[in-house]
N, C-alpha and C positions, 0 to 999 in steps of 0.2 A: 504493500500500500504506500509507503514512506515514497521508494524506487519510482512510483508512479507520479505520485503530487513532485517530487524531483524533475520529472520529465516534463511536464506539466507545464511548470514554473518555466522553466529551461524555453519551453513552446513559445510561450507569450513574450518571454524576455528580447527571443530571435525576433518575433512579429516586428513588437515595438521597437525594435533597433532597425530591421528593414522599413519600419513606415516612416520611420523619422530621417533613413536615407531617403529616402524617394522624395520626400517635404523638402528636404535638405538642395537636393539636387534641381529638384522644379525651382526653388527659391533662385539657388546660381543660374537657372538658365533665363532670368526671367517670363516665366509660367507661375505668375502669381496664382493666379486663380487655383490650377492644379495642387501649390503648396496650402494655399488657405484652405479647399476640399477636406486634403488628406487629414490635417490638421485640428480643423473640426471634427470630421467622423470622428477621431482618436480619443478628442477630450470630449465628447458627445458624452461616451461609454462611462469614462472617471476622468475628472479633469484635476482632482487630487491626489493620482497616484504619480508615487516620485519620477516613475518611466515617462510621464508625459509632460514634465517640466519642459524638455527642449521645443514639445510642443506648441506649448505657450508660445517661447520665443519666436520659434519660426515665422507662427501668425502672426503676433504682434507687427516682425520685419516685416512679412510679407503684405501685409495692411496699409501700411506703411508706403511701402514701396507702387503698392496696384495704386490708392491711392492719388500718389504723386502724379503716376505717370496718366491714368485715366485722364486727370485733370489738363495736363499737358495738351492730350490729345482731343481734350474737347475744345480747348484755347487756339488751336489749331484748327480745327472744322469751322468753328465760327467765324474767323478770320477770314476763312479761307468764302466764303459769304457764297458758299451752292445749297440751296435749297434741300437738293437731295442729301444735303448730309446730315438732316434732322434726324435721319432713320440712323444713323449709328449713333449719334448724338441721345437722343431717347434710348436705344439698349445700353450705353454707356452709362448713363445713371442708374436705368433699372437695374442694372448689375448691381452697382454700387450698392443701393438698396437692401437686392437679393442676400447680399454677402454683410451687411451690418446687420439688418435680420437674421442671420443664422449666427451671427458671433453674438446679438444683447445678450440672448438665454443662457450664454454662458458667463458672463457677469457674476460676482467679480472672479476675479486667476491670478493668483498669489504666487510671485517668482521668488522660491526660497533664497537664493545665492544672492541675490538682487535686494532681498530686502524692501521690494516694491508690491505695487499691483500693476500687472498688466493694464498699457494707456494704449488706448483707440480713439483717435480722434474721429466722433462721429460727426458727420451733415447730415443737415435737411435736405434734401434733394427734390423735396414734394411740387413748388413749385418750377426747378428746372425739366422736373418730367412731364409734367401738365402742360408747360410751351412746349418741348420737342416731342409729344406726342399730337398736339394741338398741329404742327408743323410739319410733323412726319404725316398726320391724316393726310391734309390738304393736299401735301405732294402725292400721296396715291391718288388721290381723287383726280387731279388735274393730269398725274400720268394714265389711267384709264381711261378718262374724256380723251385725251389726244389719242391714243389707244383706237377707240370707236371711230375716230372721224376719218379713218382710212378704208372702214368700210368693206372691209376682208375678212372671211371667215375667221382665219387665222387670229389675227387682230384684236377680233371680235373674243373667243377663247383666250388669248392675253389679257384683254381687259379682264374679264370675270376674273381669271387669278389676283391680280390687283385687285380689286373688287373685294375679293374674299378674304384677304391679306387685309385690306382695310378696315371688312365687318368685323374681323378678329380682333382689330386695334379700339376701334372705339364702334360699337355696335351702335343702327342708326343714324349714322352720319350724315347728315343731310337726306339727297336721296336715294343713298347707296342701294334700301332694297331692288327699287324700280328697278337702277342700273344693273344689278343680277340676275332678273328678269329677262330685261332686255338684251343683255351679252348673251344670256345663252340661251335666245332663242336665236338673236340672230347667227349667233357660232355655231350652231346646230345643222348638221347634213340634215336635209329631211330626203325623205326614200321610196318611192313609189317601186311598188314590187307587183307585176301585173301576169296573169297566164293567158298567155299567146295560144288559141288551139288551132294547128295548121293540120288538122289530121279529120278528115270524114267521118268521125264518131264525134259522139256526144259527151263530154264534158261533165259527170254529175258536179250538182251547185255543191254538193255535201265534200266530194275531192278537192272543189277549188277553195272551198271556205277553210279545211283543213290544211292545205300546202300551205294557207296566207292566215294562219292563225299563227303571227309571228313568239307569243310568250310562250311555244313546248319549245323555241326554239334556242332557248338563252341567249337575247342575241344580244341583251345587255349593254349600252353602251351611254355615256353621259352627251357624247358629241354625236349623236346617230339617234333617228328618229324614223323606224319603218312606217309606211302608211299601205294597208292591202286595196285603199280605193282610194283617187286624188279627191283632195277638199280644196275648193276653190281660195279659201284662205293663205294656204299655204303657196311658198314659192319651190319646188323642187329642185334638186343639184343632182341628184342622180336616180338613175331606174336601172330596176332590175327586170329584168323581163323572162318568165320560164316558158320557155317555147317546147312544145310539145309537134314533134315533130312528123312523126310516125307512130301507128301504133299495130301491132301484126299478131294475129289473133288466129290462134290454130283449130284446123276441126275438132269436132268432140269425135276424141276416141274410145272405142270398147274393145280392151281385148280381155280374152278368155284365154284361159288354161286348163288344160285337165291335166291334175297330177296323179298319176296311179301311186299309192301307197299299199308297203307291202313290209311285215315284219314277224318275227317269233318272238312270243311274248310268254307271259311266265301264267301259265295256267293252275293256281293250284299246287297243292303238292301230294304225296304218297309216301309209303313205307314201305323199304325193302323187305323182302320177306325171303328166305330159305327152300332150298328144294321140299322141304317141310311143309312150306305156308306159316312157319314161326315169326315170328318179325326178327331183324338184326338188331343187335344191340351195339351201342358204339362202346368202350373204354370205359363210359362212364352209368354205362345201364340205361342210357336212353334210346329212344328208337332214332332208328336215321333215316333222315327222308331224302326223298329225292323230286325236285323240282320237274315240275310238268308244262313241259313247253307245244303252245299251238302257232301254225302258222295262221294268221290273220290278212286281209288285203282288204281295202279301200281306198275309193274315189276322191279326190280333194276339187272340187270346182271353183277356180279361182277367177273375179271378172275386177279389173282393172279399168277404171275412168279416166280418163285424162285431159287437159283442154287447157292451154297455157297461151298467155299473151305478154307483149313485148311491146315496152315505151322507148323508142328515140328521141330524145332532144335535145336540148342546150339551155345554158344559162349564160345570157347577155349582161355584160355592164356598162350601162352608159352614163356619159359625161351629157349631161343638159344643157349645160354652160357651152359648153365648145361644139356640142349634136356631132360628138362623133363615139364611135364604141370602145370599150377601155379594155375589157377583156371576152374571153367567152370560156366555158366550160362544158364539155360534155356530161348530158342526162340518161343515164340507162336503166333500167329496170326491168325483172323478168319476174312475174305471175304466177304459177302454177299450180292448178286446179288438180286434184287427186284423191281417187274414193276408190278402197280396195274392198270390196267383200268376196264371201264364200259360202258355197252350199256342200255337203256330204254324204256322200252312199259311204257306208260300211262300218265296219267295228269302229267305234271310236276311239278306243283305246290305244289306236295309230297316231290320234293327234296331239300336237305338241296346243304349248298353253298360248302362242301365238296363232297358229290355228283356229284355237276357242275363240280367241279373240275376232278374228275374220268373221267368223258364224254368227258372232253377233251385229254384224252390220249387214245394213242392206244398199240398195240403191239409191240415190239421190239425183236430183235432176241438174242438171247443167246449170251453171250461172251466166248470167247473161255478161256481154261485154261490159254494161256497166257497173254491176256489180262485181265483176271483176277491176277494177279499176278502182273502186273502189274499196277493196281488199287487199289492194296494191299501196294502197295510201301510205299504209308506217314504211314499208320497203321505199319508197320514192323520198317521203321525209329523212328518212334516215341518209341518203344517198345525199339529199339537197342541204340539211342541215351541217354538214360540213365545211361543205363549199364557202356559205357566206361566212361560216365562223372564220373561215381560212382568211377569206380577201376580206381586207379591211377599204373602207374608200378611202381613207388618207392614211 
């Protein structure tokens, strides 16, 4: 136990000697911030135990030092009289802030050697952050406005990020919501996705409404706006067009099979018996039988349905803006209709449990092309939903 709390000791001792290098070394490299971190965390824990006196110090310097040169550089910005430098200018005090906030709680820290208390010279900062927050809004606001008056999608999607950068800073800003509104609608691809039917059948509405039921599709997107029918409101930037090109529709097949089935099977059993008529007896005093086997034969009538159809097409991407085509993609899809049953002459006991299974079906009637087409729907989504997740329009 002693052996343990030894080790123990020994643990934390390493700890607090490697954190007070790392303080130590952020401190020389000027990495204020990183030594004041470490610093706190340390004396968070016990800020009276003797290992974390050098912690004091460290902060203390380093306080000191950030301090100093923060100030420096904000005397600089100002001088330097760019608007845009409100936004460093406002994170430079909230820092400031952030880091006297996290040292008050530790108030007061007693430097034994020293014979003092740890000095932090704190500031008010309240109102230098109130003007370069006040400063830094305005400058997003008027870089968004300039932002929108170029009138490009792109643009348009820059603004809102400012925009949202801005609602972050000071929520309600004038008319910041409108303006978020407004970027991203006009940033927004809207999408007209239309099926084309170039093929001599009929279309059911229940296929087309499914292909352009765009939410199985995840097609998810903040800058993308599918539409499956145009709204006179909207301005379109691109279509998508699923052209159904071909569609090839095979006769209905019936074939039959007759499978002769034919096997020895275990009939029963018997007992040896003696030129006596005694019964044999095994080893063990009992009778010994012997297994009774019959040949058995049966008919298996097997009738196979069949009727499959085939979609050719394409998927078009166009540019609306420029009415020229951006890509294409090939659409394929295959069908297939399938009904097996079965009838039986003879011993059953020929048949396997797949077999059984056959006997209980019977015939069904053909599905029509539409309904075919229909039944085709997940295999055609599944085939198209790809695609768009693949190509993005920008």
């Amino acid at each position: 136990m002693k052996r343990k709390l030894l080790i123990l000791i020994g643990f934390f001792i390493l700890a607090s000697c490697s954190s007070v290098k790392r303080s130590q070394q952020a401190l020389n490299q000027g990495n204020y911030n990183e030594a004041i971190a470490i610093a706190v965390g340390k004396l968070q824990k016990d800020k009276t135990r003797k290992g974390n006196q050098e912690h004091i110090l460290i902060l203390e310097a380093a306080f000191k030092k950030l301090t100093e040169a923060e100030k420096k550089r904000i005397a600089f910005l100002e001088k330097e009289g760019n608007p845009a430098n409100s936004r460093e200018i406002y994170h430079i005090y909230s820092n400031l802030r952030r880091i006297q906030n996290s040292i008050i709680p530790l108030l007061p820290m007693y430097i034994v050697d020293s014979n003092r208390q740890a000095n932090f010279n704190f500031g008010d900062y309240s109102d230098e952050i109130i003007d370069a927050k006040n400063a830094y809004a305005e400058v997003l606001y008027q870089d968004g406005r300039s932002m929108m008056e170029q009138k490009d999608k792109l643009a348009y999607r820059n603004a809102y990020t400012v925009f949202m950068e801005l609602q972050r800073l000071s929520p309600n800003y004038r008319d910041t919501e409108q303006l978020l509104e407004e970027t991203h609608f006009q940033g927004t691809d809207f999408v007209v996705v239309e099926l084309h039917n170039q093929t001599p059948f009929v279309i059911p509405r229940s296929l087309e409404n499914e292909l352009l039921d765009f939410n199985t599709y995840g097609l998810d997107d903040f800058w993308t706006e599918y539409h499956a029918f145009k709204n006179q409101d909207y301005k379109y930037d691109f279509a998508v067009n699923l052209n159904f090109r071909e569609i090839h529709i095979s006769p209905e097949r019936v074939l039959e099979k007759e499978i002769p089935l034919e096997a020895e099977i275990l009939d029963g059993y018997s007992y040896q018996r003696d030129r006596k008529g005694d019964y044999v007896l095994d080893s063990l005093g009992n009778k010994i039988k012997i297994e009774n086997f019959i040949k058995v034969k049966g008919t298996l009538y097997k009738t196979i349905q069949t009727k499959s159809l085939a979609l050719e097409g394409k998927v078009d991407y166009l540019d609306l803006d420029k009415r020229q085509l951006m890509k294409s993609y090939p659409l394929e899809t295959e069908f297939v209709f399938e009904n097996v049953f079965a009838r039986f002459k003879g011993d059953e006991r020929l048949l396997s449990n797949e077999d059984k299974e056959l006997l209980k079906n019977g015939y069904h009637p053909f599905p029509s092309t539409e309904q075919m087409l229909v039944d085709a729907s997940n295999d055609i989504k599944g085939r198209l939903g790809p695609i768009l997740k693949r190509n993005k329009l920008r």
